[in-house]
Residue frames as a rotation matrix with the C-alpha (Angstrom) as fourth column:
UNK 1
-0.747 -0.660 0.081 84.28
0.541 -0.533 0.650 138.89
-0.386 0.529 0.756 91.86
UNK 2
-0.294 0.718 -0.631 82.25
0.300 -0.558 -0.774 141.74
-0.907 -0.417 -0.051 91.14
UNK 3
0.352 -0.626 -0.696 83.73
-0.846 -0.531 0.051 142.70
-0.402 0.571 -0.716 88.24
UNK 4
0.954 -0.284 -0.095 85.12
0.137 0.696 -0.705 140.80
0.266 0.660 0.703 85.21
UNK 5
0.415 -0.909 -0.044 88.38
0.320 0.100 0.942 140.21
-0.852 -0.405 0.332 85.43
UNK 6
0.137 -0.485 -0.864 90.71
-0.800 -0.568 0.192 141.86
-0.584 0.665 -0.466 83.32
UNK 7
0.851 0.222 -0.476 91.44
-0.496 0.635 -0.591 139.91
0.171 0.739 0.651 79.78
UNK 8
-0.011 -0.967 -0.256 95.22
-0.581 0.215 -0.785 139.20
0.814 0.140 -0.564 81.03
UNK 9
-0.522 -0.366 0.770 94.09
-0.829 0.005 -0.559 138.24
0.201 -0.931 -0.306 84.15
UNK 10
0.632 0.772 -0.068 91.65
-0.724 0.558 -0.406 136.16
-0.275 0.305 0.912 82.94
UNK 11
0.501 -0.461 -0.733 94.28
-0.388 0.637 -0.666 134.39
0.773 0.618 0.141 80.40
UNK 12
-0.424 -0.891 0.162 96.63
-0.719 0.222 -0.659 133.65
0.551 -0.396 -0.735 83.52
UNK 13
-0.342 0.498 0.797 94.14
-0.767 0.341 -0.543 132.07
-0.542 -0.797 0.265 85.39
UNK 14
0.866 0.491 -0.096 92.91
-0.434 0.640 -0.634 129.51
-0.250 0.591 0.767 82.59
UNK 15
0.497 -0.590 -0.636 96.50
-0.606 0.289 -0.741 128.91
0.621 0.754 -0.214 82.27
UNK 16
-0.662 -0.404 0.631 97.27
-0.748 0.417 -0.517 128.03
-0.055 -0.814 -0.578 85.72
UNK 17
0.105 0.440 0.892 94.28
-0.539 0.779 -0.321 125.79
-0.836 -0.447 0.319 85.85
UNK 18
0.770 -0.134 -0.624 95.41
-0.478 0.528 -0.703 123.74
0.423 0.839 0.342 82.24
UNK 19
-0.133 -0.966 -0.223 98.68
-0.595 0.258 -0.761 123.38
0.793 0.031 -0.609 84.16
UNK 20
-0.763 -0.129 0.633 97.67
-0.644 0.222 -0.732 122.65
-0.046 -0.966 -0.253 87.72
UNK 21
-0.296 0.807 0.510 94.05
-0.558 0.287 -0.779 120.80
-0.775 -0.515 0.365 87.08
UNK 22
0.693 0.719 -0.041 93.71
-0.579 0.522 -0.626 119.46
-0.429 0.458 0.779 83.89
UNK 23
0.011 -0.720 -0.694 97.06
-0.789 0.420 -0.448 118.34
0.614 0.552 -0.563 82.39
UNK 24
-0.521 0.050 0.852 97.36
-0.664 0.604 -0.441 115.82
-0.537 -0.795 -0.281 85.76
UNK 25
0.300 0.856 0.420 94.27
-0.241 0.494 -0.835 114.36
-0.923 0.149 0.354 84.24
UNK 26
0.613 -0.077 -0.787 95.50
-0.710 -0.490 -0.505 114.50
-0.347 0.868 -0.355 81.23
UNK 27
-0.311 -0.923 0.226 98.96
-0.944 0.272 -0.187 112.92
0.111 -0.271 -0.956 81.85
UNK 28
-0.425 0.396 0.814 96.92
-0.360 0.751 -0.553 109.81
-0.831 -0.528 -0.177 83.41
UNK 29
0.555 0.783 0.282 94.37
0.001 0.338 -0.941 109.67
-0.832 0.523 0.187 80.47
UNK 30
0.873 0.189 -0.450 96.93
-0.486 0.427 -0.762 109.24
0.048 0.884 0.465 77.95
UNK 31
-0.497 -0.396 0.772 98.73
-0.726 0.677 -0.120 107.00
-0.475 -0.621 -0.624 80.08
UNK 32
-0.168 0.766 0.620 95.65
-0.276 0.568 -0.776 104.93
-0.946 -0.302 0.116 78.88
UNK 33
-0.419 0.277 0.865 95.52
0.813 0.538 0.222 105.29
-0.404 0.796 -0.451 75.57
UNK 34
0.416 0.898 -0.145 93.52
0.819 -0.439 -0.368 108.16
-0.395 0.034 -0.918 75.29
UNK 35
0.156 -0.847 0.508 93.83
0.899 -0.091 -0.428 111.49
0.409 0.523 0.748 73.48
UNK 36
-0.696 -0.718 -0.014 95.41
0.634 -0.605 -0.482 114.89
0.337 -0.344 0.876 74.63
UNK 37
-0.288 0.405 0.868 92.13
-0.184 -0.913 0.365 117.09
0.940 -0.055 0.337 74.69
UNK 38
-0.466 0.105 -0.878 90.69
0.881 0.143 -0.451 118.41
0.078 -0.984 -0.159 78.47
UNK 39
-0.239 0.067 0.969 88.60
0.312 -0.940 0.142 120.83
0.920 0.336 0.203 80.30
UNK 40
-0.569 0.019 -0.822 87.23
0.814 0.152 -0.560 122.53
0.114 -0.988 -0.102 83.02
UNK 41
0.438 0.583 0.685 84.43
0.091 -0.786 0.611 124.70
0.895 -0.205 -0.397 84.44
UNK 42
-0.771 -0.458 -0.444 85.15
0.637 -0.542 -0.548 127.67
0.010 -0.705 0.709 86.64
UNK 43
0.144 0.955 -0.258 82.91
0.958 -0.200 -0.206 130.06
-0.249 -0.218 -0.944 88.23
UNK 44
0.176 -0.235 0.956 82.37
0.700 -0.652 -0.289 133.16
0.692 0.720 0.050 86.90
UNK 45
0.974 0.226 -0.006 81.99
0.162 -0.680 0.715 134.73
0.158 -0.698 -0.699 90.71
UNK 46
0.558 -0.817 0.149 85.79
-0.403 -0.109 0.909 134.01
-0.726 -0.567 -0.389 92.02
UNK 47
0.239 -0.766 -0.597 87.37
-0.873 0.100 -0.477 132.07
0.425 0.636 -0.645 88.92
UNK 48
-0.508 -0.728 0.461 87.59
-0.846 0.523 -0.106 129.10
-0.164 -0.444 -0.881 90.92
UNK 49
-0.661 0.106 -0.743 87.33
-0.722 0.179 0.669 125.69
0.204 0.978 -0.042 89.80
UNK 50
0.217 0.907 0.360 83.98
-0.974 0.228 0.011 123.49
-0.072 -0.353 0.933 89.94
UNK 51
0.703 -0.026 0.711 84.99
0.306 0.913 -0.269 120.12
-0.642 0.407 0.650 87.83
UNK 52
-0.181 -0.736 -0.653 88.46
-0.942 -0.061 0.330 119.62
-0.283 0.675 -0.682 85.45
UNK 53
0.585 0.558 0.589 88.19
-0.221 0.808 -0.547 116.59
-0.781 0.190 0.596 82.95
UNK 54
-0.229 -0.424 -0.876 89.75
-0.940 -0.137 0.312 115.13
-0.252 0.895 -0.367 80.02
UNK 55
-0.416 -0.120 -0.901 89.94
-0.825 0.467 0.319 112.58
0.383 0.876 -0.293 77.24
UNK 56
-0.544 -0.154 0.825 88.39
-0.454 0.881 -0.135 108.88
-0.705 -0.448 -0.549 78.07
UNK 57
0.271 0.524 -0.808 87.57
-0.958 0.227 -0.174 107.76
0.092 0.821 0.563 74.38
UNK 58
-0.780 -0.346 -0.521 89.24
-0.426 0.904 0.039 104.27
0.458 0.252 -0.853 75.39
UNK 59
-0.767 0.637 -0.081 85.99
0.088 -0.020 -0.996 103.84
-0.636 -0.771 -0.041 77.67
UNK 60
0.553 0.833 -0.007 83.04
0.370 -0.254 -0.894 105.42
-0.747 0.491 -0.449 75.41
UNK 61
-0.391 -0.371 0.842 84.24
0.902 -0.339 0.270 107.44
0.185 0.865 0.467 71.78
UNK 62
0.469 0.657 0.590 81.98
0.333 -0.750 0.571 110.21
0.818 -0.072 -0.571 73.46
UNK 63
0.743 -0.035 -0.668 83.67
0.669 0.007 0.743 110.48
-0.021 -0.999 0.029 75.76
UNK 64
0.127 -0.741 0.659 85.67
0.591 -0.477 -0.650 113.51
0.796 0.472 0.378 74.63
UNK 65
-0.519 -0.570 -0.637 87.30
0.743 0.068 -0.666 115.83
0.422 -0.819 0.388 76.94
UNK 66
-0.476 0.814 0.332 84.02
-0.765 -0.570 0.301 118.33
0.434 -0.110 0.894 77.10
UNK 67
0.597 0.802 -0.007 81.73
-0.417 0.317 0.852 115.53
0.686 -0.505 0.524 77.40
UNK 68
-0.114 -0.311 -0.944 83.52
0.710 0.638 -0.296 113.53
0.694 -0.704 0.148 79.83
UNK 69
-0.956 -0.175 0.236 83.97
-0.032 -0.737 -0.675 116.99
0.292 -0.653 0.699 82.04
UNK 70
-0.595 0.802 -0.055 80.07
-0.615 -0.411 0.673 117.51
0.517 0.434 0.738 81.42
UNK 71
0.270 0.749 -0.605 78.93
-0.145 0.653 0.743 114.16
0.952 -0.113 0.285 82.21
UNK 72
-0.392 -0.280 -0.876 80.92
0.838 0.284 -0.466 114.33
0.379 -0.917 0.123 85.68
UNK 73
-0.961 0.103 0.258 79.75
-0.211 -0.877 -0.433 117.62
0.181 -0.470 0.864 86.39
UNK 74
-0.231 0.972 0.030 76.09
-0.790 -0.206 0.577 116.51
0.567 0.110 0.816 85.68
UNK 75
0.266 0.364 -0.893 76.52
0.419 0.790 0.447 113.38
0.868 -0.493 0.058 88.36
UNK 76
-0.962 -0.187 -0.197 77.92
0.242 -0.253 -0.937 116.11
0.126 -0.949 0.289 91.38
UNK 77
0.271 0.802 -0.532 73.97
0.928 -0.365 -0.078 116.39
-0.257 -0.473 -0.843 93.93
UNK 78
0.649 0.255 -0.717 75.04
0.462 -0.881 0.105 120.37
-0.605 -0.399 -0.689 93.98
UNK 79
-0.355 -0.592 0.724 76.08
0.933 -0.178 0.312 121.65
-0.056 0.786 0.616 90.77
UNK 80
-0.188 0.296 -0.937 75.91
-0.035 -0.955 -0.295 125.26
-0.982 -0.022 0.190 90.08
UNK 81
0.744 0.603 0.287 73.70
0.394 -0.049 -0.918 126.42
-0.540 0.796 -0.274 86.81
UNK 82
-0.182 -0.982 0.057 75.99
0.779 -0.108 0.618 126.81
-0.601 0.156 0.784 84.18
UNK 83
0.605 -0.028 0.796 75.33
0.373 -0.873 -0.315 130.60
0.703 0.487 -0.517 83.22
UNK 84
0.932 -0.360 -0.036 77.35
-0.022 -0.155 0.988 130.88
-0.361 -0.920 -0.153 86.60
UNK 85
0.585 -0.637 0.501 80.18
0.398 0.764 0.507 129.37
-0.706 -0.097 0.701 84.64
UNK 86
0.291 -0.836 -0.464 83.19
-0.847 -0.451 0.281 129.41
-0.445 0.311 -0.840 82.50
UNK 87
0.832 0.511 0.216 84.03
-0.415 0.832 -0.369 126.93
-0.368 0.217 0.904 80.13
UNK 88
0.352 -0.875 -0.333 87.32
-0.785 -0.470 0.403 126.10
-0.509 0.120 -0.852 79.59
UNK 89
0.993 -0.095 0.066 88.54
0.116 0.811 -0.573 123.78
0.001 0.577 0.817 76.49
UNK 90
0.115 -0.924 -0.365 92.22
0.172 -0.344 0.923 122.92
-0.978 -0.169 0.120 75.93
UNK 91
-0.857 -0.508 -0.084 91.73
-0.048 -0.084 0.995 122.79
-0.513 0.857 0.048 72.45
UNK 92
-0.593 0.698 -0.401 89.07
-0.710 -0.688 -0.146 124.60
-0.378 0.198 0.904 70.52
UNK 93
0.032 0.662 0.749 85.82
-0.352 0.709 -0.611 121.99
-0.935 -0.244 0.256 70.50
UNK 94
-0.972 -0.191 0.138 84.49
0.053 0.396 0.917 119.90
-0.230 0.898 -0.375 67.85
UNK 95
-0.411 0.898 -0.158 81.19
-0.630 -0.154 0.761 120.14
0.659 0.413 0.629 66.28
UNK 96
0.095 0.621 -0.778 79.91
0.511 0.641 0.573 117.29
0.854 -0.452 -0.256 69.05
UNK 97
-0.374 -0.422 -0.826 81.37
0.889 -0.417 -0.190 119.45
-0.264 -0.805 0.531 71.95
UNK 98
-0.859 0.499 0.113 80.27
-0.496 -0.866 0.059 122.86
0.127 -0.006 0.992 70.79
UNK 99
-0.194 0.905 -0.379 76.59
-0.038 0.379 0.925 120.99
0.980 0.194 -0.039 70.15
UNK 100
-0.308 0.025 -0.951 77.29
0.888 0.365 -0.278 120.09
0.340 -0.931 -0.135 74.18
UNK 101
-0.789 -0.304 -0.533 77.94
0.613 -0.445 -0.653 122.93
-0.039 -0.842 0.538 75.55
UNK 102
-0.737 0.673 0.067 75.08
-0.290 -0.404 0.867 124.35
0.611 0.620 0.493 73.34
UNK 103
-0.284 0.552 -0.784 72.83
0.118 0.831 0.543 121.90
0.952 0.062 -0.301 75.07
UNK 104
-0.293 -0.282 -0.913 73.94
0.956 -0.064 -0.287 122.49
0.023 -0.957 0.288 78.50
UNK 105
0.833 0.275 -0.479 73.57
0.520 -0.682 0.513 126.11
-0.186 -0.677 -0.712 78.85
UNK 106
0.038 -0.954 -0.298 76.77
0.919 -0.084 0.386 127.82
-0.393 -0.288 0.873 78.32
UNK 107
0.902 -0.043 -0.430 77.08
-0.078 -0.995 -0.065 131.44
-0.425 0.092 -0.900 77.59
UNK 108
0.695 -0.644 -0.321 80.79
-0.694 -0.483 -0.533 130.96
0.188 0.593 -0.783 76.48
UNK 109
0.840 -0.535 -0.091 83.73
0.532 0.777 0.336 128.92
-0.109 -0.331 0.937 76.01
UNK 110
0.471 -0.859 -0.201 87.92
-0.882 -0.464 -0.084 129.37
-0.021 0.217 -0.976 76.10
UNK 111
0.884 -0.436 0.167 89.96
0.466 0.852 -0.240 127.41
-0.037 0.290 0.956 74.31
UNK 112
0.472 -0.872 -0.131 93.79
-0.355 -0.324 0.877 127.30
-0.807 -0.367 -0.463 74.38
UNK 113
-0.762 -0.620 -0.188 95.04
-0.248 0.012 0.969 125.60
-0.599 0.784 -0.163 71.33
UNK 114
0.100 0.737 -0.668 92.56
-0.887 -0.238 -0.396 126.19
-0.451 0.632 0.630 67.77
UNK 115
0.758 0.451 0.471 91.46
-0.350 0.891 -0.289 123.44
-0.550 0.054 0.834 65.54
UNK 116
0.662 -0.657 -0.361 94.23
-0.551 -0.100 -0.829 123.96
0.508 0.748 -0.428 63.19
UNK 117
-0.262 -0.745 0.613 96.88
-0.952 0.096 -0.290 123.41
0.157 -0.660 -0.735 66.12
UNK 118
0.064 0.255 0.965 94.78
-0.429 0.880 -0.204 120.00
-0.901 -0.401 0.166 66.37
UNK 119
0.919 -0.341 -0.198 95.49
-0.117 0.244 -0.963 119.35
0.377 0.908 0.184 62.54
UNK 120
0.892 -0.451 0.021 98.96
-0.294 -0.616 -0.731 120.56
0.343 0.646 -0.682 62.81
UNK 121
-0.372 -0.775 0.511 100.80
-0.823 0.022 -0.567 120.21
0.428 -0.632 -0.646 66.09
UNK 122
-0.093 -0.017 0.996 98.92
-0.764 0.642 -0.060 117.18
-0.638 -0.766 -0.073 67.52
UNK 123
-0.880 -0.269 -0.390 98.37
-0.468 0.629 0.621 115.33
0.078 0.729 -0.680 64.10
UNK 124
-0.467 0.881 0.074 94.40
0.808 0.460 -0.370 114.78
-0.360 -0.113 -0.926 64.71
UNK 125
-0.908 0.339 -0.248 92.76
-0.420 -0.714 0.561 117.08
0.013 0.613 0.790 61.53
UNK 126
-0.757 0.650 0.065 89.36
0.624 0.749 -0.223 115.24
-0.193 -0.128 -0.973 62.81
UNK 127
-0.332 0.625 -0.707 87.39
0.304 -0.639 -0.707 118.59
-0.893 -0.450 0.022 63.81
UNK 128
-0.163 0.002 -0.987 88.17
-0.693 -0.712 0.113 120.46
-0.702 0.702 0.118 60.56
UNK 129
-0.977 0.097 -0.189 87.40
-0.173 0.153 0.973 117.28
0.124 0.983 -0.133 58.22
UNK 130
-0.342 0.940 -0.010 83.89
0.898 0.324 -0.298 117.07
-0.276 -0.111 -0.955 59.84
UNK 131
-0.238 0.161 -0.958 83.43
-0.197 -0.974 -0.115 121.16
-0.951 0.161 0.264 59.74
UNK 132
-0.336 0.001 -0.942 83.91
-0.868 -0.388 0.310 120.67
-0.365 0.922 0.131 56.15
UNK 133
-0.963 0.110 -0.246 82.70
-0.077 0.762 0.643 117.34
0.258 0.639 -0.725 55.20
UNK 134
-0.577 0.737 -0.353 79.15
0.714 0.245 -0.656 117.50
-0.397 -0.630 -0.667 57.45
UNK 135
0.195 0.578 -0.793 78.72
0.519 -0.747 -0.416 121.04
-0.832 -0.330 -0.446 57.85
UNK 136
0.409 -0.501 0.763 80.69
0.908 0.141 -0.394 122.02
0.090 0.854 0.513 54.83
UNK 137
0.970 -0.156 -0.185 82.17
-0.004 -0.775 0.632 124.73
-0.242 -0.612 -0.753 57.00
UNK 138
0.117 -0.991 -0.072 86.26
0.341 0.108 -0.934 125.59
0.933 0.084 0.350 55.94
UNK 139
-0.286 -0.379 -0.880 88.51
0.958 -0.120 -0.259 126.44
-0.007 -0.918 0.397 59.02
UNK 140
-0.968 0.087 -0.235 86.95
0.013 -0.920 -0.392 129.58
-0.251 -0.383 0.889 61.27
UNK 141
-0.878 0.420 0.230 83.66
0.097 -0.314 0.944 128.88
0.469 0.851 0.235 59.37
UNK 142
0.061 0.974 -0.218 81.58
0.905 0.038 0.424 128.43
0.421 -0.223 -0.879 62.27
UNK 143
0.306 0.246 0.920 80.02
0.054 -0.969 0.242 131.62
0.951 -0.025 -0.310 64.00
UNK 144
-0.661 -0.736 -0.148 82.41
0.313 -0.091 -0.945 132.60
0.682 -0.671 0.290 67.56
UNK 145
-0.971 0.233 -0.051 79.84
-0.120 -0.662 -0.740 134.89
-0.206 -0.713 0.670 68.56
UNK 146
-0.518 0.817 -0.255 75.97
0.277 0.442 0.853 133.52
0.810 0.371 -0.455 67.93
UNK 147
0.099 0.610 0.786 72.69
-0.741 -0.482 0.468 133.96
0.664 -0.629 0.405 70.04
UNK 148
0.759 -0.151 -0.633 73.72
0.599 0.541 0.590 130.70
0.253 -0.827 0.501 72.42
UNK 149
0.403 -0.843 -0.357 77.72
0.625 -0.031 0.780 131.53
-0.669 -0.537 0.514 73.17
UNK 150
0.751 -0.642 -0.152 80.57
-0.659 -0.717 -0.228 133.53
0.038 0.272 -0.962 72.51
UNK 151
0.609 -0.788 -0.096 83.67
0.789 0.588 0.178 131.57
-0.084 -0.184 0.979 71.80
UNK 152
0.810 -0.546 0.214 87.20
-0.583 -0.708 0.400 133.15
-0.067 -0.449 -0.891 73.43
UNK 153
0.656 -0.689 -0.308 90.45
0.191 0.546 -0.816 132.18
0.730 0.477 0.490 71.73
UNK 154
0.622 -0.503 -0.600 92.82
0.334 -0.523 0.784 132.40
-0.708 -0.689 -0.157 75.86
UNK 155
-0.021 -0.881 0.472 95.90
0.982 0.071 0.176 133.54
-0.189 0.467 0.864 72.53
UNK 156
0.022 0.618 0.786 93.87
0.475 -0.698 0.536 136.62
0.880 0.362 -0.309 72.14
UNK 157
0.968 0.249 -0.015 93.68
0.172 -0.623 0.763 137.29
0.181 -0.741 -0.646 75.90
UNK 158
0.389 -0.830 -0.399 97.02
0.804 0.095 0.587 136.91
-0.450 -0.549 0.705 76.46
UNK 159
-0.097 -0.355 0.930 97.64
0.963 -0.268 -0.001 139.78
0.250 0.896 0.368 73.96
UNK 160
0.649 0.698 0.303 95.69
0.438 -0.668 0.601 142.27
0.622 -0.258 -0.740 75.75
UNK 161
0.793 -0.165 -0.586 98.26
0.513 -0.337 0.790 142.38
-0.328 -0.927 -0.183 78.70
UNK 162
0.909 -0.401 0.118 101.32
-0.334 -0.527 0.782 144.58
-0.251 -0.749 -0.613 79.51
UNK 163
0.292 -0.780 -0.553 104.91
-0.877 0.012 -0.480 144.15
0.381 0.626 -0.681 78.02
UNK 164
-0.705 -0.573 0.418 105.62
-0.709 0.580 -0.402 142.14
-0.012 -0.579 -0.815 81.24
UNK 165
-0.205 0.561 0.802 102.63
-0.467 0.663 -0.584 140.43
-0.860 -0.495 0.126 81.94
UNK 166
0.649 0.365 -0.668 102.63
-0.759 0.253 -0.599 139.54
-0.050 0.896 0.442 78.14
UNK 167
0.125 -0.858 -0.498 105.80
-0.781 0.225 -0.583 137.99
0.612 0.462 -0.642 78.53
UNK 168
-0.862 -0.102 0.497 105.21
-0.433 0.657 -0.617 136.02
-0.264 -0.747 -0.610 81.68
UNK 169
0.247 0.651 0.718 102.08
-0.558 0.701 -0.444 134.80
-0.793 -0.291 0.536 80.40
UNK 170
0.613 -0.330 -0.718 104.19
-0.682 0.238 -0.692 133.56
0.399 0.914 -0.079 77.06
UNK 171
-0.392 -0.914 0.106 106.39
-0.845 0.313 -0.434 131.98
0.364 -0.260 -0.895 79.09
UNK 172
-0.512 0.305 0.803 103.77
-0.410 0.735 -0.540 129.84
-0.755 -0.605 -0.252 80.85
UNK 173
0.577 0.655 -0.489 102.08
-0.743 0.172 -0.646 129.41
-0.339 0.736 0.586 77.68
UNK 174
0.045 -0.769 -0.637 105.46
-0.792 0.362 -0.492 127.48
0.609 0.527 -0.593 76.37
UNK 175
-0.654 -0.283 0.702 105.38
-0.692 0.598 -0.405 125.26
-0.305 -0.750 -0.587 79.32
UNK 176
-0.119 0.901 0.416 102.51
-0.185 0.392 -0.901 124.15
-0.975 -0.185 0.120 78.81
UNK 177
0.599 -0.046 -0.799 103.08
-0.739 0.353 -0.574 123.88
0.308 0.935 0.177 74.85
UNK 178
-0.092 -0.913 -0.398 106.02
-0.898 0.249 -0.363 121.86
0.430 0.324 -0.843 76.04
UNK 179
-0.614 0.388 0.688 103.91
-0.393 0.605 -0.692 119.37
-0.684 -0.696 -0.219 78.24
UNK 180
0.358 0.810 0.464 101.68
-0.332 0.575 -0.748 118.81
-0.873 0.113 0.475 75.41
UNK 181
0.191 -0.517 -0.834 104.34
-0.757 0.463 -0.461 117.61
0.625 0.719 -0.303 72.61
UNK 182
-0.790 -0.433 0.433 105.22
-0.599 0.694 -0.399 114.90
-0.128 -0.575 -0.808 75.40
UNK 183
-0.481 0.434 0.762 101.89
-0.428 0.643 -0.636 114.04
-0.765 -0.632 -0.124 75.22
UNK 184
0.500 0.739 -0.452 101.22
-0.690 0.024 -0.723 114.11
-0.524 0.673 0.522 71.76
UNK 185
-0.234 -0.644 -0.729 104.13
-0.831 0.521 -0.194 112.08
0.504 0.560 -0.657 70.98
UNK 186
-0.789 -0.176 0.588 103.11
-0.581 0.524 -0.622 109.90
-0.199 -0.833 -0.517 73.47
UNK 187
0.006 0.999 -0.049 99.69
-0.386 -0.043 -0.922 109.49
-0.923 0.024 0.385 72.16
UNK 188
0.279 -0.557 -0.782 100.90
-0.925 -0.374 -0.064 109.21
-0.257 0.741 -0.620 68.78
UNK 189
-0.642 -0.722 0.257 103.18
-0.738 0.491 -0.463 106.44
0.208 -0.487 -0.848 69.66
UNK 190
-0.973 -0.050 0.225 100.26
-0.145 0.891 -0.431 104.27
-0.178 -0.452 -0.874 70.85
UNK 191
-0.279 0.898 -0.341 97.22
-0.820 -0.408 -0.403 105.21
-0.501 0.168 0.849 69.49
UNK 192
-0.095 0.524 -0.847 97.00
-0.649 0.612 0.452 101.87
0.755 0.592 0.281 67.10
UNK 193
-0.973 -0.080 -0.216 96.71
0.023 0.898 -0.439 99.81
0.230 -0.432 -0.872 70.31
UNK 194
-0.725 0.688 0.031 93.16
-0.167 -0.132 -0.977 101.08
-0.668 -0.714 0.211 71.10
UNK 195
-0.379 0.622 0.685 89.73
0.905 0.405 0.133 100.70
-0.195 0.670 -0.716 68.85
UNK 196
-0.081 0.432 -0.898 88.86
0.242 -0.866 -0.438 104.60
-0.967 -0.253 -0.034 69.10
UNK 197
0.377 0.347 0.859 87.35
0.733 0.454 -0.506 105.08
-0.566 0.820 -0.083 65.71
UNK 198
0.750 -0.282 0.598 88.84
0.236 -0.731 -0.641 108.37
0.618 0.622 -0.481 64.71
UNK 199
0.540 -0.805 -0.247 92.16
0.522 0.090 0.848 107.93
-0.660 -0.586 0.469 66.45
């Protein structure tokens, strides 16, 4: 791809690969115990995808769905350099995950649902009570756009498009809201069986 992709076209493509590549993983990993978050890196050349990951805090507590993605990407022999890349979060990092991707190299990330939405709709207000107990950051307080990355909110691309293509990418957006209440209730539901400290 010579050329960025347009922002709609962009948003459709991070949405297919939440549905098709990480939920799967997802599904499985809180099958386990584990919770809801996931990602995946995509090249920036064609949009297609290198490594998808998610949650395995019943395994390591680090093991969040960045690092876990991260730490498989960094055991493949023939990884591409990740300024090549795309970073795709399902739900907008914590302060140990941004610190990653910091670490790693990244130029930018996209997240799909914001830290609030991890307060609110999944019922895990971890991110935002470190932000503000650590860093003493309130919600939004940290900097999107900084001299490492650029953080990209995919609610924002999806805005950009077309009456229609707004609507069809709303529509997949709902699926995919509606796949993760299953999983947050699900999670929910079983989370005291496990030892994850900030369950």
């Amino acid at each position: 791809m010579d050329t960025p992709p347009a922002p709609a076209t962009l948003a459709a493509r991070l949405l297919d690969v939440i549905s098709s590549d990480i939920l799967p993983l997802t599904e499985r990993g809180v099958a386990r115990g584990n919770k809801v978050f996931g990602a995946a890196l995509l090249t920036k050349s064609d949009l297609s995808v290198v490594i998808a990951g998610t949650n395995d805090e019943t395994d390591n507590p680090l093991w969040h769905g960045e690092i876990n993605t991260l730490r498989q990407f960094y055991a493949m022999p023939d990884r591409p350099a990740t300024k090549d890349l795309l970073f795709l979060s399902t739900h907008e990092p914590c302060t140990l995950c941004l610190s990653a991707i910091t670490w790693a190299g990244f130029d930018n990330f996209y997240y799909f649902y914001s830290h609030e939405d991890s307060r609110d709709s999944f019922a895990i207000p971890h991110d935002l009570v470190i932000l503000k107990e650590v860093f003493g950051l309130d919600p939004g307080g940290y900097r999107r756009t900084n001299e490492f990355w650029t953080a990209h909110a995919i609610a924002d691309l999806i805005e950009t498009g077309s009456d229609a293509v707004r609507a069809e990418l709303l529509a997949h957006r709902d699926r995919i809201h509606d796949r993760y209440a299953l999983l947050s209730s699900q999670y929910q539901e079983s989370k005291g069986d496990n030892d994850i400290p900030l369950n």
